[in-house]
TIRONU-375131 format. One line per 10 residues: number of its first residue (from 0); their letters; for each residue x, y, z of C-alpha. Coordinates in Angstrom, 2 decimals. Layout:
N
NUM> A> X Y Z | ...;
//
This chain:
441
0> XXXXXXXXXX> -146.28 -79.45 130.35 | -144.54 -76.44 128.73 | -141.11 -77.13 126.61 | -139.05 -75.34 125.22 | -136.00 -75.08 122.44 | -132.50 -73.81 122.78 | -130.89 -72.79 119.52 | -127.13 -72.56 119.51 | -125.27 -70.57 116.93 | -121.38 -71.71 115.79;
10> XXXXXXXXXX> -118.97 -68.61 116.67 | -116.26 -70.79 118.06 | -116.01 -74.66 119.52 | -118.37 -75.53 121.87 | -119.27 -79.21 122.47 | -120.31 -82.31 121.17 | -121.73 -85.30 122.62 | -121.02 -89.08 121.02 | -123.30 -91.71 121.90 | -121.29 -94.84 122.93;
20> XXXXXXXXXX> -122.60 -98.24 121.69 | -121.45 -101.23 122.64 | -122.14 -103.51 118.88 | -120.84 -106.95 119.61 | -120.34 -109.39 116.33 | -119.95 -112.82 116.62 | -118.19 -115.50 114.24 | -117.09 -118.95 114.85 | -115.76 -118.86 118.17 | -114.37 -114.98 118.19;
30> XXXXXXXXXX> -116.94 -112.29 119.04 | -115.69 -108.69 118.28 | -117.23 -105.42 119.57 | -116.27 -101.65 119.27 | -117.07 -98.99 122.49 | -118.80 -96.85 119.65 | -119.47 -96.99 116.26 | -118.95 -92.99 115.56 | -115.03 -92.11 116.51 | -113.65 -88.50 115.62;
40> XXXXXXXXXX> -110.22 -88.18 113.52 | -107.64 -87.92 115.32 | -109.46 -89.67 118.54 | -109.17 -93.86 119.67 | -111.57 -96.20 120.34 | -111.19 -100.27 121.36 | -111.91 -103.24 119.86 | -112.26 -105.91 121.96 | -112.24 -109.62 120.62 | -113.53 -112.68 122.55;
50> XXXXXXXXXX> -113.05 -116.95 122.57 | -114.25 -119.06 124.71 | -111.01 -121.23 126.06 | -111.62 -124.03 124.38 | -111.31 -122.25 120.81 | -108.33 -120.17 121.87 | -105.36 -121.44 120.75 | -103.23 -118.86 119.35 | -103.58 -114.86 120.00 | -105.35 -112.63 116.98;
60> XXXXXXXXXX> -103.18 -111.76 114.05 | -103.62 -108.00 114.28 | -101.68 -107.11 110.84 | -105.33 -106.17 108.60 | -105.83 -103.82 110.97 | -102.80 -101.67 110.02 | -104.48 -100.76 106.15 | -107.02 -98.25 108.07 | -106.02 -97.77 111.68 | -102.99 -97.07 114.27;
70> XXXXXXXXXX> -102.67 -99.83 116.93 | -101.94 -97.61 120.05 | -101.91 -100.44 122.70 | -103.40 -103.57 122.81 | -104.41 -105.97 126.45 | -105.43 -109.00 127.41 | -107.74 -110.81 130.51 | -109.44 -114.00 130.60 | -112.90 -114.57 132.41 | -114.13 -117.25 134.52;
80> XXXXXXXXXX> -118.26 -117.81 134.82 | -120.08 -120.64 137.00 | -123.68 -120.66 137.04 | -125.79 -123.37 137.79 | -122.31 -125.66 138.69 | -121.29 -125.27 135.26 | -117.56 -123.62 134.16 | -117.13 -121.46 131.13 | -113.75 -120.03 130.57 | -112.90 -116.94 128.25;
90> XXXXXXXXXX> -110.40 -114.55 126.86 | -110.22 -111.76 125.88 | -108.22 -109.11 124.25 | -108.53 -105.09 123.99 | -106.83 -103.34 120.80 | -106.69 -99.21 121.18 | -107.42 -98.15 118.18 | -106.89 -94.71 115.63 | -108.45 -94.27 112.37 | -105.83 -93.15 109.62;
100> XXXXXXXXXX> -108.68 -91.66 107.87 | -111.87 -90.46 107.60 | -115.01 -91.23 106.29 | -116.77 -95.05 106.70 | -114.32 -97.78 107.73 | -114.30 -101.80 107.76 | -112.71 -103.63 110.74 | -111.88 -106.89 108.47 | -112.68 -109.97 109.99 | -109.58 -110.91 112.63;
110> XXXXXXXXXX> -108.10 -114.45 112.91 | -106.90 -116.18 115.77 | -105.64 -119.57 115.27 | -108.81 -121.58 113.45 | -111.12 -119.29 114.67 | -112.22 -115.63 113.20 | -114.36 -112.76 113.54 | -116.92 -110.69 111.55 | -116.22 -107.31 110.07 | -117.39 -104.25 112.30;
120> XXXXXXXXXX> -118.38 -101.08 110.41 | -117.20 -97.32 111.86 | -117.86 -94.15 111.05 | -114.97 -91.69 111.07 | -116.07 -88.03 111.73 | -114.95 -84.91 109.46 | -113.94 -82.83 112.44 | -111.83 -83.33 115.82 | -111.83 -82.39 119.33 | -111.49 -78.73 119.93;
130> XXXXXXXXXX> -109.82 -79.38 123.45 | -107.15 -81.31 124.88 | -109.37 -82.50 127.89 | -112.04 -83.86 124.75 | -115.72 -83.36 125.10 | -116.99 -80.40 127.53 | -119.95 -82.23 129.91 | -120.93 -79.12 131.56 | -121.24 -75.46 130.56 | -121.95 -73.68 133.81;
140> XXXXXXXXXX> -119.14 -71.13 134.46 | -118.10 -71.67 130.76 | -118.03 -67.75 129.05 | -120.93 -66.37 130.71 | -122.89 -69.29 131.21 | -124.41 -70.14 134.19 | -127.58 -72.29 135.65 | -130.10 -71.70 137.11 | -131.83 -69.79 135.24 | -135.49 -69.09 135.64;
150> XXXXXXXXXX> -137.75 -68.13 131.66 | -141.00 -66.48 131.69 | -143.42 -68.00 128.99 | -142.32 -66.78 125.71 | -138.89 -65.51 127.25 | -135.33 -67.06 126.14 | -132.12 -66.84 128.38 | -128.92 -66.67 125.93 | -125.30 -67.00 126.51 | -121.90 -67.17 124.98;
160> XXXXXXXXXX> -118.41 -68.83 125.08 | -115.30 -68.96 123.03 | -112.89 -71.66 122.36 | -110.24 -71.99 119.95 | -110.83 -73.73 116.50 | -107.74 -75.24 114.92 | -107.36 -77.34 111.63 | -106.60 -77.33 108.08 | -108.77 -75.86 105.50 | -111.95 -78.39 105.05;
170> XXXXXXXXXX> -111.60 -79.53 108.71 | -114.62 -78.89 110.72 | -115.71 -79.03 114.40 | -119.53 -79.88 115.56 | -120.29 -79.90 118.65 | -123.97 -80.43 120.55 | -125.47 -78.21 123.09 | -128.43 -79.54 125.47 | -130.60 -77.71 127.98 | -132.20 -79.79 130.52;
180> XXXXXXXXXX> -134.75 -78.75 133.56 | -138.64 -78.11 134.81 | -141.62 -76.57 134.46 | -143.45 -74.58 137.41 | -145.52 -77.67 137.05 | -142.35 -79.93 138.20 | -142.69 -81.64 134.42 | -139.18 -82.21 132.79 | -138.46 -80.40 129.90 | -134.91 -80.65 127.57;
190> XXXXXXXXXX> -133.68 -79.39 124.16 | -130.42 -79.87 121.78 | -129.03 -77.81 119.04 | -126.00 -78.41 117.56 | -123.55 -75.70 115.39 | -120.46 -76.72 112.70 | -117.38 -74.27 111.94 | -115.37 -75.09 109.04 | -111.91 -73.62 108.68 | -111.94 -72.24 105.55;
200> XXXXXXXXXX> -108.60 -71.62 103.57 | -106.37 -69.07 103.60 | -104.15 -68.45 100.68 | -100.23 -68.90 101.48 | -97.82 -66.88 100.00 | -94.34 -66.37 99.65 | -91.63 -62.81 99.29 | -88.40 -63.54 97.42 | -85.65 -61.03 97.74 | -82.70 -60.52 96.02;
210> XXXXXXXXXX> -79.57 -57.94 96.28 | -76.37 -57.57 95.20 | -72.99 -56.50 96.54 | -71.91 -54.05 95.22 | -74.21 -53.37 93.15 | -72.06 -51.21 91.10 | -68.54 -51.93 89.58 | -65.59 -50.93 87.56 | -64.90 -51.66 84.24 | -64.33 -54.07 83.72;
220> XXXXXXXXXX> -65.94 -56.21 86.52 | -65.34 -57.92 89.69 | -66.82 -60.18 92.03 | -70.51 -59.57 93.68 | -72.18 -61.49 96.16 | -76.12 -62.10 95.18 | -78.31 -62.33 98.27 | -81.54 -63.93 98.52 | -84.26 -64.07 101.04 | -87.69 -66.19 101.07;
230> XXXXXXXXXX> -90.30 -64.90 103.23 | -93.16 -67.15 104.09 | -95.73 -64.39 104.38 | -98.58 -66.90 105.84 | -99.45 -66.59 109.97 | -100.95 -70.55 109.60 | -99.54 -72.38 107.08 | -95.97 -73.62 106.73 | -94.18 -73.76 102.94 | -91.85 -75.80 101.79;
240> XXXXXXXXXX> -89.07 -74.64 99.06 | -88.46 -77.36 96.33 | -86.68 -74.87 93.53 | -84.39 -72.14 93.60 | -83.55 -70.87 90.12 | -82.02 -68.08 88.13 | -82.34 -66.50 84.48 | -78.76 -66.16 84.65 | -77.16 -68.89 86.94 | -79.32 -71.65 86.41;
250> XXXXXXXXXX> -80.73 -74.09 89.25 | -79.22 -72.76 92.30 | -78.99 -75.84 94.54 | -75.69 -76.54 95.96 | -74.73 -72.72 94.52 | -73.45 -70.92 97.55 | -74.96 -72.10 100.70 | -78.05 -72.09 98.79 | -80.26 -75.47 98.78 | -83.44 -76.90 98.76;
260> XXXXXXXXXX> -85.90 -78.17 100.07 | -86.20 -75.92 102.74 | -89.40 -75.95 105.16 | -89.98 -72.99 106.37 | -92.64 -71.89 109.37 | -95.67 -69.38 109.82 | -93.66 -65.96 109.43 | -90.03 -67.20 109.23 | -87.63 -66.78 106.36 | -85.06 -68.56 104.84;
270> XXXXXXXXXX> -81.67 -67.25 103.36 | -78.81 -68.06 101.10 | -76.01 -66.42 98.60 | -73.60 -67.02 96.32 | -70.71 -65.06 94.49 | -70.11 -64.60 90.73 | -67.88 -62.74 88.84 | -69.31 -60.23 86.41 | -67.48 -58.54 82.97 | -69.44 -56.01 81.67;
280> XXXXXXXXXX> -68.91 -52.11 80.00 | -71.30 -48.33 81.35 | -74.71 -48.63 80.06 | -74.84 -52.04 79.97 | -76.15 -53.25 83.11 | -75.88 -56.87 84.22 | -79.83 -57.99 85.31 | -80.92 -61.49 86.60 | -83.48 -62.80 87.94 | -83.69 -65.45 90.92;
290> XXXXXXXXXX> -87.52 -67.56 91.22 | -88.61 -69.54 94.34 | -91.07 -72.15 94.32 | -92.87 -74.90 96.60 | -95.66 -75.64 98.37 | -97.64 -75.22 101.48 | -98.65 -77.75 103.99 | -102.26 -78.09 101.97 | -100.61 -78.60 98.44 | -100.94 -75.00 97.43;
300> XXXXXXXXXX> -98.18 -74.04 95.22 | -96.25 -71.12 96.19 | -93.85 -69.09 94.09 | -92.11 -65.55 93.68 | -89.54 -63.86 92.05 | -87.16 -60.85 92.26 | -84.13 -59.43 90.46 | -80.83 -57.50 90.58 | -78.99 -55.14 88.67 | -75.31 -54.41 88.66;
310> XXXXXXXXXX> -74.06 -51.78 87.14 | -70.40 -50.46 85.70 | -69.11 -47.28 85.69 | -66.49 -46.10 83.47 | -63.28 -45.19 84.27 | -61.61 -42.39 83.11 | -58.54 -43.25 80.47 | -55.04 -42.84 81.85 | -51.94 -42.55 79.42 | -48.33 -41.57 80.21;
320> XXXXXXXXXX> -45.81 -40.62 77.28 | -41.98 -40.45 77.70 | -39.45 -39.45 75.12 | -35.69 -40.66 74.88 | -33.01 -40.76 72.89 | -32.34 -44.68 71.97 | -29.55 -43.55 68.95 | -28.52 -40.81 67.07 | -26.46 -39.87 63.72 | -23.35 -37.79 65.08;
330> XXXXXXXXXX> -21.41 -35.26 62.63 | -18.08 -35.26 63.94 | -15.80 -32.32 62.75 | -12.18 -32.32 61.61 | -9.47 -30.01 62.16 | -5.55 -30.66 61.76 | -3.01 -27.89 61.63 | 0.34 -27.77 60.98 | 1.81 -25.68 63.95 | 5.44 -25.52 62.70;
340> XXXXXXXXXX> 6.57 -21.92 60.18 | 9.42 -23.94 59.01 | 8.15 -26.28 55.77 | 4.96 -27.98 54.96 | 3.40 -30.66 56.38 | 1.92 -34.22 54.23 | -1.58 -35.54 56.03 | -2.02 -39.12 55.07 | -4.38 -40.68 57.69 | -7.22 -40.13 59.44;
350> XXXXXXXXXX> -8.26 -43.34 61.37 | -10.88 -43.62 64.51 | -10.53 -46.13 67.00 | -14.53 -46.69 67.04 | -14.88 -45.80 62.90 | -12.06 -46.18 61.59 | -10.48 -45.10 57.75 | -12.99 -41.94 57.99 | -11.78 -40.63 54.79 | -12.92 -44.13 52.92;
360> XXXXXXXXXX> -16.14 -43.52 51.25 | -17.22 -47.14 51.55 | -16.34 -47.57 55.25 | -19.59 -48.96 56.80 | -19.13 -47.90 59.99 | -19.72 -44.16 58.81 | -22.78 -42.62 57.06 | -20.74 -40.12 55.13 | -17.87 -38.10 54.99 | -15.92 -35.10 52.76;
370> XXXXXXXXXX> -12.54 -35.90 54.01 | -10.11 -37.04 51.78 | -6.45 -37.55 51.71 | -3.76 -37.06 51.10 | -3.52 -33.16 52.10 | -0.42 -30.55 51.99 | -0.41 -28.42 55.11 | 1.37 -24.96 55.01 | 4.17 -23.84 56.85 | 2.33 -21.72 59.87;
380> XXXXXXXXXX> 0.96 -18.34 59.15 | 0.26 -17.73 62.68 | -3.53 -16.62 61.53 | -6.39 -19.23 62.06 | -7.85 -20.65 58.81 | -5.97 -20.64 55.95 | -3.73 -23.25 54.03 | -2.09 -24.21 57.18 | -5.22 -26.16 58.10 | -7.07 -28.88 56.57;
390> XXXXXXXXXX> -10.81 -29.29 58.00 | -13.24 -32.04 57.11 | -16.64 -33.60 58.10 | -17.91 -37.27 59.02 | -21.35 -38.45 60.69 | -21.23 -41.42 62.32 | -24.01 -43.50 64.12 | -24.02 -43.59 67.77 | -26.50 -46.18 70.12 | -25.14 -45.95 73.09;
400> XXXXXXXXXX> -23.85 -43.88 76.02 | -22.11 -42.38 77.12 | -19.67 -42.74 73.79 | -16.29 -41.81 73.82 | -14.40 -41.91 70.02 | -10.94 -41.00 69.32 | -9.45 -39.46 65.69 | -5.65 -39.97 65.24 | -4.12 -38.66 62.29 | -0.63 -39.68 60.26;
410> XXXXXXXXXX> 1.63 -36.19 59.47 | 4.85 -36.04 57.86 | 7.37 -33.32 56.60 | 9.37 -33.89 53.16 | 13.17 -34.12 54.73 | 12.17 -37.52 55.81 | 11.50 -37.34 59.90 | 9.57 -39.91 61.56 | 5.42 -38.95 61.22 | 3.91 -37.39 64.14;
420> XXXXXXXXXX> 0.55 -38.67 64.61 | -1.89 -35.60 66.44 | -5.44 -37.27 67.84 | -8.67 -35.90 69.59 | -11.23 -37.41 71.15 | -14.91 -36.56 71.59 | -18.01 -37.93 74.13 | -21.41 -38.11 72.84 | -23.96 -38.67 76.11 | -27.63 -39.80 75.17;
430> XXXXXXXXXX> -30.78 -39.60 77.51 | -32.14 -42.89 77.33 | -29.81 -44.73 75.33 | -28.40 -47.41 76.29 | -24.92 -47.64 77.99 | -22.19 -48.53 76.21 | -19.74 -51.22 77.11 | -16.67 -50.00 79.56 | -14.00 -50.83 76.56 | -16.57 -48.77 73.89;
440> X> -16.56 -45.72 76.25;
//
């Protein structure tokens, strides 16, 4: 007899095989048993409990199972044996169960009505199933396997196939190989090697970006929208956003359209931004800086951070100056002539309708004046100038425009006529004053 040993190496999931045992326990009246003892996470086994009828009076109470394991389904049948012309009646009822973790688990002891069952012991397996159709039974046809295959003494025949592995990091898959045939003698030969892979983790990490619009502004400010983006830069693991914060703007949930938590997938991004309104002067930038942080879907934390700067220019300074005249001090000059050659002429008054008495010194409505009554006018020489005249200065002030004033004097000769009474008027106009009243014109 000649036998030999296949060795199988782990570069992907191959297969493994779980022995199924059938371990019955039995209590007073309700015998419990598990279709194997060994169960992968993630996979279901049954527990089936047994009475005889007699003892069966209520159905199990199924709530301890729920501390360790998911009830899937549950069933129920009842048995009838005769042997040897006696009866004996049972029931029974199947519970489909999952294991909500791993490692070694207690089935408690179940009760139904006065009767109970022992505890049945499990071990939960650190890996799972790397296929949806569970355990592979045969390997021919699977990579480049394929049997027969025919060894010379001291020979080996190898082969290779790939399946996916999928999990989170400290998950691992094991899975059993076995080669089974015959010697040239017709003598049965058979070996088993098995191989683990163990997903190993891979960091996560996240990208936050942040911009501003505009990034420059006037003096002395405006409003700018602050963008932000958060990359989830892992291909595996998804990351979940629990804080979005600024140096600036504080915690920026509810700021915006921005909020968290956010989950976000394998290569996705999330986005949000807000507006603010910014004061600032040239060379002194506005700078902040936005932080997000979380976790990925193994507990990792996650975090990263990014600024943005605004700037302000300055603006060139504008001025405009205008000049007008708002008042003015007028000097208003006199000149009254007498215009007859036949005697001389007695000025007494001098009175303006907007001044008044301009020859009183203490008139307020004039600033000063050198006229001064009363005067003797000359008969008429014919020659301008001279004694026949009498010429005189007042300055008045003047706010408004355009302003119209008229001088009327009081003449009279010494045979006793009536007085004639000789005026003139003058306008003043000012740029930018303002206008004077229609009666003040």
């Amino acid at each position: 007899m000649t036998t030999q040993r296949i060795m199988k190496s782990a570069a992907a999931i191959a297969m493994i095989a779980i022995a199924c045992a059938f371990q019955p326990s039995m209590a007073s009246g309700l015998r419990s048993s598990v279709n194997t003892t060994q169960v992968r996470f993630g996979d279901q086994f049954e527990l089936r409990l047994t009475a005889d009828s007699s003892a069966a009076t209520a159905a199990p109470d199924l709530t301890p199972l729920r501390e360790h394991f998911q009830i899937l389904g549950t069933g129920q049948s009842s048995r009838t044996n005769i042997i040897n012309g006696r009866r004996s009646d049972s029931f029974s009822w199947v519970i489909t169960l999952t294991p909500n973790e791993k490692g070694r688990l207690t089935i408690p002891a179940i009760t139904a009505g006065n009767i109970s069952s022992d505890p049945v012991t499990i071990d939960t397996l650190n890996d799972k199933r790397p296929s949806p159709g569970g355990t592979v039974t045969s390997l021919q046809g699977v990579g480049d396997c394929s049997v027969p295959q025919t060894i010379a003494a001291g020979g080996s025949y190898s082969c290779s196939f790939d399946l996916l592995v999928t999990g989170n990091a400290g998950d691992s898959e094991s899975d059993l190989a076995t080669a089974s045939g015959n010697d040239d003698d017709g003598n049965a030969v058979s070996a088993s090697d098995d191989a683990t892979v163990t997903i190993n983790d891979v960091p996560s990490s996240i990208q936050l970006l942040k911009s501003a619009a505009p990034d420059t502004l006037d003096e002395p400010g405006g409003s700018v929208i602050f963008n932000l983006t958060v990359n989830n830069l892992s291909s595996v693991d998804t990351v979940t956003i629990n804080s979005l914060t600024d140096t600036v703007f504080g915690d920026l949930d509810g700021v915006g359209d921005c909020s968290v938590p956010r989950i976000i997938a394998p290569g996705n991004s999330y986005n949000c931004s807000f507006t603010a309104d910014l004061e600032g002067e040239p060379g002194a930038p506005h700078m902040n800086v936005a932080t997000a942080s979380g976790v990925d879907d193994d507990g990792n934390p996650v975090s990263d951070n990014d600024g943005a700067t605004v700037n302000f220019s300055n603006i060139a300074p504008a001025a405009t100056l205008s000049k007008s005249v708002s008042q003015a001090t007028v000097s208003y000059s006199v000149t009254v002539s007498n215009d007859s050659d036949a005697e001389p002429l007695a000025l007494s008054v001098l009175d303006d309708d907007k001044f008044g008495d301009v020859s009183d010194v203490g008139n307020p409505l004039i600033q000063s004046t050198n006229c001064i009554l009363p005067q003797q006018l000359e008969p008429s020489d014919g020659e301008a100038g001279g004694p026949d005249e009498y010429t005189c200065v007042f300055t008045a002030l003047v706010n408004c425009s355009p302003h119209t004033n008229t001088l009327t004097g009081s003449v009279t000769d010494n045979d006793g006529s009536a007085p004639v009474t000789p005026s003139g008027s003058t306008t003043v106009t000012l740029l930018g004053a303002a206008e004077c009243p229609p009666n003040d014109e």
